[in-house]
C-alpha positions in Angstrom: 84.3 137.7 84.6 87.2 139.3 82.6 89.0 139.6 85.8 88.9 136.3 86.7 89.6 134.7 83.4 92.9 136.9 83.8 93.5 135.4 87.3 92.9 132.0 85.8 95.5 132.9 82.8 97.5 134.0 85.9 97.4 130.7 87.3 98.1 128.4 84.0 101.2 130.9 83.2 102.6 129.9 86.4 102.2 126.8 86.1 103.5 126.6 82.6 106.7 128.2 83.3 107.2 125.7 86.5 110.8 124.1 86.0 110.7 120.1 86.4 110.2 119.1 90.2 113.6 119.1 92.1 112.1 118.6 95.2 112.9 114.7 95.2 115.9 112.5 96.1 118.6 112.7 93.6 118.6 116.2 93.3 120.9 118.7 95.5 119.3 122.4 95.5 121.2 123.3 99.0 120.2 122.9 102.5 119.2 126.7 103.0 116.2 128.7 103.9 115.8 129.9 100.1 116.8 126.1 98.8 113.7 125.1 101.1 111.4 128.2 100.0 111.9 127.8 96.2 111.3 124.2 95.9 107.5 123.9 96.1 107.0 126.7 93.0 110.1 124.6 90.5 108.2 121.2 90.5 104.6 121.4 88.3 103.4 118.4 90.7 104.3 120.1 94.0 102.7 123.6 92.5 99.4 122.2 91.2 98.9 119.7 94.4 99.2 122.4 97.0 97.0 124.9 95.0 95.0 122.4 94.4 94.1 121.7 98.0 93.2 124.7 98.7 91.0 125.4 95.5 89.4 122.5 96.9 89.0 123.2 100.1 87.5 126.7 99.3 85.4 124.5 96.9 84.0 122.7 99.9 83.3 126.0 102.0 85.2 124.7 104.5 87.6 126.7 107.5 91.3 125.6 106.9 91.3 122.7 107.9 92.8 120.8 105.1 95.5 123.4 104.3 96.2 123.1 107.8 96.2 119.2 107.3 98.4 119.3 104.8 101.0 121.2 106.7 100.7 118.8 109.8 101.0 115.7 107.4 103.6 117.0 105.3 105.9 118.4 108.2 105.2 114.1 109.7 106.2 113.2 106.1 109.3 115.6 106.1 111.0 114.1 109.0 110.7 110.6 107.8 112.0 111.6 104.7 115.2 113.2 106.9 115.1 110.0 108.8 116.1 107.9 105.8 112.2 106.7 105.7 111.3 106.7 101.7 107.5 105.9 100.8 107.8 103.1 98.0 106.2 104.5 94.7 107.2 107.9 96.1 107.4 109.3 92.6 103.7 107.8 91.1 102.1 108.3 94.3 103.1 112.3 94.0 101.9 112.2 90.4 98.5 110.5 91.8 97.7 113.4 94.2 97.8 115.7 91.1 95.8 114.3 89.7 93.4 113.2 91.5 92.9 116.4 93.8 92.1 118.0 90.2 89.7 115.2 89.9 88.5 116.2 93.5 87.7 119.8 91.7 86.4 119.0 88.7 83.8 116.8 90.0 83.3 119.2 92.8 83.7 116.5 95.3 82.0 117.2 99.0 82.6 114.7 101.4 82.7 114.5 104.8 85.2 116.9 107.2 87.3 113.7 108.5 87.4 111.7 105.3 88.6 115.2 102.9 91.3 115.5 105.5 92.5 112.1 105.5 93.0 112.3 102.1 94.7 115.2 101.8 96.9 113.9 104.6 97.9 111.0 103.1 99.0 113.4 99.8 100.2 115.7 101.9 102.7 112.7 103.5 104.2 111.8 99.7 104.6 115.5 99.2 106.7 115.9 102.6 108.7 112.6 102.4 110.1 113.9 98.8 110.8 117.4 100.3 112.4 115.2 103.5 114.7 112.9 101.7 116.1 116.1 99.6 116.2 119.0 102.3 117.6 117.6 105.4 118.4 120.8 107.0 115.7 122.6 109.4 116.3 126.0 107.4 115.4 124.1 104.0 112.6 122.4 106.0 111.4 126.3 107.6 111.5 127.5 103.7 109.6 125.1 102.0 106.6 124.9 104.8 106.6 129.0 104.8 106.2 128.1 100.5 103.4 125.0 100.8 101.4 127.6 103.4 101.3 130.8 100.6 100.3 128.2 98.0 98.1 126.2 99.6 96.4 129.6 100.7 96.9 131.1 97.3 94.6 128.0 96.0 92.1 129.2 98.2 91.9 132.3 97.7 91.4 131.3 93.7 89.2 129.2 94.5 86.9 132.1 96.2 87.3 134.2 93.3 86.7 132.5 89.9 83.1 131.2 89.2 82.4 127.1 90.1 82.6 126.4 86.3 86.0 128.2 85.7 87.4 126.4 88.6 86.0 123.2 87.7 87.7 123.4 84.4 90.7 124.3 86.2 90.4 120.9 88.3 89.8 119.3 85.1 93.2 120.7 83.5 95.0 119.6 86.9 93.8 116.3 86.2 95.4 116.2 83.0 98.6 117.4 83.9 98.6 114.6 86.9 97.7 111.8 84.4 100.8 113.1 82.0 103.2 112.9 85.2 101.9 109.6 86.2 102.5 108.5 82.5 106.0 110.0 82.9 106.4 107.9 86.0 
């Protein structure tokens, strides 16, 4: 148990020390690779969303399909973004995944294979369109896919280790943090 409340600590450090997101139009972090790689771990909403996925989908005792969802989506949601195509309520909507995918965890929601996947597609799309309008260079767009894939693998594997009521907490303190950003919003 000890170990696990340390991987726990782990997890809220990280997220604690998360600079603001930058991963949203208006900000210029370079076109790079590394520009692309960083982006998901310096915005708390991109962080906690992707983690959260896969906590939740290890939650579920599911394969992989919804990181795997989540990629698809968010690559789809990417080159919109890079095609000038901006989601309206871009910002909120983002916001609203955090929070509600720790809502999904806390609760320990199950639901069917095709409906958990929708959902997480659609988040996965607001995610990708913010990442789209700001990195609009294929090495950016290679960096932060080869980032969303360690943390949305890195959730799941968190998700296997602590017990159900230490990750349902966890969803619980993602929903807070999601409601604070929408209130930010």
């Amino acid at each position: 148990m000890t170990v696990r409340l340390k991987h726990l600590g782990a997890l809220a450090a990280l997220a604690l020390v998360s600079l603001p997101a930058m991963a949203h139009p208006g900000h210029d972090n370079g076109t790079g690779f590394l520009a692309g790689f960083i982006h998901p771990f310096t915005g708390i909403d991109h962080l906690l969303a992707m983690l959260g996925v896969g906590i939740w989908g290890a939650q579920q005792r599911r394969g992989l399909e919804q990181p795997l969802t989540f990629l698809a989506m968010m690559l789809i949601g990417a080159l919109a973004g890079m095609a000038g195509l901006g989601l309206p309520g871009l910002e909120m909507g983002i916001a609203a995944t955090v929070a509600l995918t720790g809502l999904a965890i806390a609760l320990a929601l199950s639901m069917p294979g095709w409906l958990a996947m929708g959902l997480v597609g659609v988040f996965a799309l607001a995610h990708g369109n913010a990442h789209g309008q700001e990195l609009s260079a294929l090495p950016a767009t290679c960096g932060f896919m080869l980032a969303s894939a360690i943390l949305l693998l890195g959730g799941r594997f968190i998700g296997q280790m602590l017990a159900e009521r230490v990750v349902r907490v966890a969803g619980a303190a993602i929903t807070a943090v999601g409601l604070v950003l929408m209130g930010m919003n």
